[in-house]
N, C-alpha and C positions, 0 to 999 in steps of 0.2 A: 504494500500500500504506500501510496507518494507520501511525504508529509507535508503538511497543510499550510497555509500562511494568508494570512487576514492581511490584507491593504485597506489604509485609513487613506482614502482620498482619489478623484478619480482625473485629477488635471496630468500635466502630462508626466510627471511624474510617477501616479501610482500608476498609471495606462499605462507606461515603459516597464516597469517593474514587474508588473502583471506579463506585462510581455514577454520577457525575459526568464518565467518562472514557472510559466505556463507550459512545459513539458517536465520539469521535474518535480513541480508541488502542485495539490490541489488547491487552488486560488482561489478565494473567495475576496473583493473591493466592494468596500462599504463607501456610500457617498451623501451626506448630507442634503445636497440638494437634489432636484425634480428632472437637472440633465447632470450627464461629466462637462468636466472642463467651466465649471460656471463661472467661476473666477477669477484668477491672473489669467491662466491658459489661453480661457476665451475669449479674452479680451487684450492678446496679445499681436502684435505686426511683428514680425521675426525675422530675420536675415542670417546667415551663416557666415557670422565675420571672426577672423579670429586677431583683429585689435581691438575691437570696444571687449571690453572687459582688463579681469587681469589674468597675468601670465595662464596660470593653471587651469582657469577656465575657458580660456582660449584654446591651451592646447587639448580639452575635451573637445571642444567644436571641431578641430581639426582631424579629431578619432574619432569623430561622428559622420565626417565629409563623405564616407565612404557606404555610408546605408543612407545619407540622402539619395544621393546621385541612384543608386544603384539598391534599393531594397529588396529583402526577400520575396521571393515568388510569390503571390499571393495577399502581399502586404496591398498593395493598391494597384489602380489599374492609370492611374495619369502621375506625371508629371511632379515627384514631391519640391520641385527646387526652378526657380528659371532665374539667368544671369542680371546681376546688378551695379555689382560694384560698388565702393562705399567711397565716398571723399570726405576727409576729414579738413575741414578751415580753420585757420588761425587768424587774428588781429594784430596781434602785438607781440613783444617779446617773450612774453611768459608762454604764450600760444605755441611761441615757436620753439622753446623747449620740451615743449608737451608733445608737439608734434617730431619732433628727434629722437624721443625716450619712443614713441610707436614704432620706427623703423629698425631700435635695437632685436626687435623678435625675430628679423630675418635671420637671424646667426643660432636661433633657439628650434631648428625645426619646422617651424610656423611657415607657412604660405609669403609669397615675396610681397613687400609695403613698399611704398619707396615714396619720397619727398617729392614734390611737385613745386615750382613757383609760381607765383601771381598768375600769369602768361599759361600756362600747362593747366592750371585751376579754369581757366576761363576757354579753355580748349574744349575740356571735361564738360563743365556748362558754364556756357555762354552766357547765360542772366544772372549770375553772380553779382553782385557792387562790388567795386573796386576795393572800399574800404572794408568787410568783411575778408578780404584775403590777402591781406598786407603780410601777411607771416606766410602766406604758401598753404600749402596742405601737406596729406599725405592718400596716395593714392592707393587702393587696394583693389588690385582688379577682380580676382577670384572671391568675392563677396557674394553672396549668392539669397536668393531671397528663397522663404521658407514656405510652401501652404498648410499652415496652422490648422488649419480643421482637418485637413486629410491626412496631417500625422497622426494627430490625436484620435480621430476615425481609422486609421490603418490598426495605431495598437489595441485599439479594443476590438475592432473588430476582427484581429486575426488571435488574440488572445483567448478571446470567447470561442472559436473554431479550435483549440484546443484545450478547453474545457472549463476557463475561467468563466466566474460566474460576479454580475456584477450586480449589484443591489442598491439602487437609486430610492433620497427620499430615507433614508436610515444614517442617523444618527446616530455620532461613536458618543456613549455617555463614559463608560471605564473599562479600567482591564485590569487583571488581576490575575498571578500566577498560580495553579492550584499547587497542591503535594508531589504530583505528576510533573512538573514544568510546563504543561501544558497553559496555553493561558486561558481564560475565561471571559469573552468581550459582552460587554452590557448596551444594547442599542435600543430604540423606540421600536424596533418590531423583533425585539426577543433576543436573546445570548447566542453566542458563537464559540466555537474553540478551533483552537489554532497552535498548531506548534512552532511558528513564529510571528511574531506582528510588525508589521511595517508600518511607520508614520513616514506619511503621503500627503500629509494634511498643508502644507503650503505653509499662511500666516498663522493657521490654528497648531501649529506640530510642538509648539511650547506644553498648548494644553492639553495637547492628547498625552505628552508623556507626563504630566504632571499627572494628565487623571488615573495613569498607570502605572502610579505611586512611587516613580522617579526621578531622581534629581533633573529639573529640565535644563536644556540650555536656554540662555536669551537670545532671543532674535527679536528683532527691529521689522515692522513692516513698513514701506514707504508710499505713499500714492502717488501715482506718474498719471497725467493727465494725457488724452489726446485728442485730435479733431481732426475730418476731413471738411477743407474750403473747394470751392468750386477752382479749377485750374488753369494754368494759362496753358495755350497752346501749345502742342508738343510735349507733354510732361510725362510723356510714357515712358520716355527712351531718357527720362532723367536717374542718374544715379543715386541713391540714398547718402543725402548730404548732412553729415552732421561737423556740429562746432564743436572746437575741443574744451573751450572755456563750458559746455555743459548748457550754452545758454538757451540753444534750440536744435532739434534736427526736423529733417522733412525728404519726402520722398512721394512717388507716385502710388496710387492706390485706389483702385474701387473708380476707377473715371479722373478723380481730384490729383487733393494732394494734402498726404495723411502730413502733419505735425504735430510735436509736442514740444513743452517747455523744459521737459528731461528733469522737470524737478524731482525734489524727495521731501515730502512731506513724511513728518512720523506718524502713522494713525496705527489706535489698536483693531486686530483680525476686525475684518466689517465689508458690509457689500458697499463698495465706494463710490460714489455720482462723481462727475467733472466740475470743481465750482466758476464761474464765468468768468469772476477774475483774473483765475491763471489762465482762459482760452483766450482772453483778450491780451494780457503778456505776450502770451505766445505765437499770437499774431501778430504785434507790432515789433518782436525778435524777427517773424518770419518775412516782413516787407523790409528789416535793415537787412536783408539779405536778396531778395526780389520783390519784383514788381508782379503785386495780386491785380486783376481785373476786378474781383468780389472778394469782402469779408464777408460774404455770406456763409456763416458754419453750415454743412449740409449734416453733419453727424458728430457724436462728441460722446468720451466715454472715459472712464478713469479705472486703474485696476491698482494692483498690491503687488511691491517687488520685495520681498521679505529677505532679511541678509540678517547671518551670524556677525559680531562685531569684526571678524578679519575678512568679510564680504567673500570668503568661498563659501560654497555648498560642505553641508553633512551627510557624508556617505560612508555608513558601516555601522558596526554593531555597535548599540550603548556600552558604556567600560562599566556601567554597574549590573547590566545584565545582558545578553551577549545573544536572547533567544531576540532583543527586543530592535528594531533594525530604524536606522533615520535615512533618509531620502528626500531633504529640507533643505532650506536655507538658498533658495537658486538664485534668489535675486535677480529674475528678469532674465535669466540666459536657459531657463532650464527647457527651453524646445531644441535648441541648435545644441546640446550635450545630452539631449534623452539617449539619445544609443550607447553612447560612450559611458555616464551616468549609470545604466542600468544594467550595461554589460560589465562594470564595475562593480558594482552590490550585489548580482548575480554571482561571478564569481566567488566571492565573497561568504556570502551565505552559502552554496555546495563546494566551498573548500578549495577552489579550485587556482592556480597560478594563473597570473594577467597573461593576456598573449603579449605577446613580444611590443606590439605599437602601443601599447602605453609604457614600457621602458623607455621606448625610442626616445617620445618625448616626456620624460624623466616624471613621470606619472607612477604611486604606488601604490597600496592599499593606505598606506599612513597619511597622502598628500591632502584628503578629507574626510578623516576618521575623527568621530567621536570624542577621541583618546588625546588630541590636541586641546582640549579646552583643559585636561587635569592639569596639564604642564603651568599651567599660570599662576 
């Protein structure tokens, strides 16, 4: 008989997990709310870059590149990825440090970056201002844009063809290990057992392991707002442009042209609205950089990018009890490293040595274990 393992959460983390787990353990994913992905997930625009982030979760993006492009048989039938390219702009000097510390990754493994100046920026796109790209950029060709519902639709629905079972609309209330080590899940439509539990839960994954009577880690959740305006001409064949100063990015989408203020707001776990304020910032970041024909917002929506205080992900077994698994903390990158991510706490859980491409690029089970926060 397989042994079993309960997932808390069905964004795209517990749906990779489940994925990944789904020929060796009987799966069952619990989901609080009425669809998967209600959350960050769904309400995320994803690209496969491996400079926006840092080192380490980058170089998961880069061990993921490989089941975008190219997924298992069966996993979907279109297209998970189509070419983008990311340009990153600078203003000033500080920018343009910012933008020299991105190109150091080429010597780490990671996909080629390379600097660009004013003149090369405005090659890329043309509707630039001038004074937005006083420092240059950096240019990343192999940037590749993500489709978000069809990952998240590939892993459950090739999951569930292999046996996982997923149960929407239930509620993780606690958990609790019996005499057996088995644990014991308490939900609004009835208990579960499980010989391992994964917390999948995103911004709630503090309280799911608190309700499971263990020491939890802190994690911070932040609100990132965003909006599509109606577009100027041609904006299809625009690159995903963001600032390095944080102060906006923007890119083609849905007809428009999706932007955000790239803030981070602190809010506790919560279903987040866009407040008008930051959509009006971030439209007047978005004209110091082009010319709008309309403010007119056509759609607008805000989610939760949740980060441990050293803003990697937590992957691998709790250090106080080792049946009990974290798969948290993604902060905003966990689509473009689900594969990598999952095929990492997979191993993991059946024991098993990482293949070789995460040595390459200096990836181990330690690099977001758990077992890093005792060290402080």
């Amino acid at each position: 008989m397989k042994p079993s393992a309960l997932i808390v959460g069905t964004g795209i983390a517990g749906a990779s997990i489940a994925h990944a787990l789904s020929h060796s353990h009987s799966v069952t994913v619990i989901e609080t709310e009425s669809s998967a992905g209600f959350h960050s997930t769904g309400r995320s625009a994803a690209s496969l870059s491996t400079t926006s982030g840092l080192r380490e979760v980058c170089a998961l993006a880069e061990a993921s590149r490989q089941f975008f492009i190219d997924p298992p048989q069966g996993f979907t039938d279109i297209s998970l990825t189509s070419p983008k390219g990311l340009l990153w702009i600078g203003r000033d000097d500080n920018d343009a440090d910012a933008l020299n510390e991105l190109t150091t990754r080429n010597s780490e493994g990671l996909p080629l970056a390379h600097r660009v100046d004013t003149e090369q920026c405005k090659q890329i796109l043309p509707q630039l201002r001038d004074e937005v790209i006083q420092a240059g950029g950096v240019w990343e060709p192999d940037c590749l844009t993500l489709d978000v519902a069809e990952v998240l639709a590939g892993y459950i629905r090739q999951s569930k063809t292999s046996g996982a079972n997923y149960l929407l609309g239930t509620r993780f209330q606690s958990a609790q290990q019996k005499a057996s080590s088995t644990w014991q899940i308490t939900t609004n439509n009835g208990n579960f057992e499980a010989d391992i539990l994964i917390n999948a839960a995103g911004a709630w994954s503090e309280e799911v392991a608190q309700k499971s009577g263990l020491t939890t880690i802190p994690l911070q959740a932040y609100r990132r707002t965003a909006a599509i305006v109606k577009a100027p001409e041609h904006t299809s064949i625009w690159p995903l442009t963001m600032d390095i100063g944080s102060r906006v990015y923007f890119e083609p989408e849905s007809g428009g042209l999706l932007f955000s203020l790239s803030e981070e707001t602190p809010r506790a776990a919560e279903d987040c609205k866009p407040e008008q304020e930051d959509i009006a910032l971030a439209l007047d970041r978005l004209e110091e950089c082009i010319d709008l024909d309309s403010r007119h917002v056509i759609q607008s929506w805000a989610g939760l990018r949740t980060f441990a205080h050293d803003r990697l992900p937590i992957i691998g077994a709790d250090s106080e009890c080792p049946s009990f698994y974290w798969l948290s903390g993604q902060g905003g990158s966990g689509i473009k490293i689900a594969p990598a991510a999952s095929e990492l706490l997979q191993a993991e859980i059946n024991e098993l040595p990482l293949p070789k491409k995460f040595e390459e690029i200096d990836i181990s089970f330690a690099t977001f274990s758990p077992d890093r926060f005792n060290q402080l």
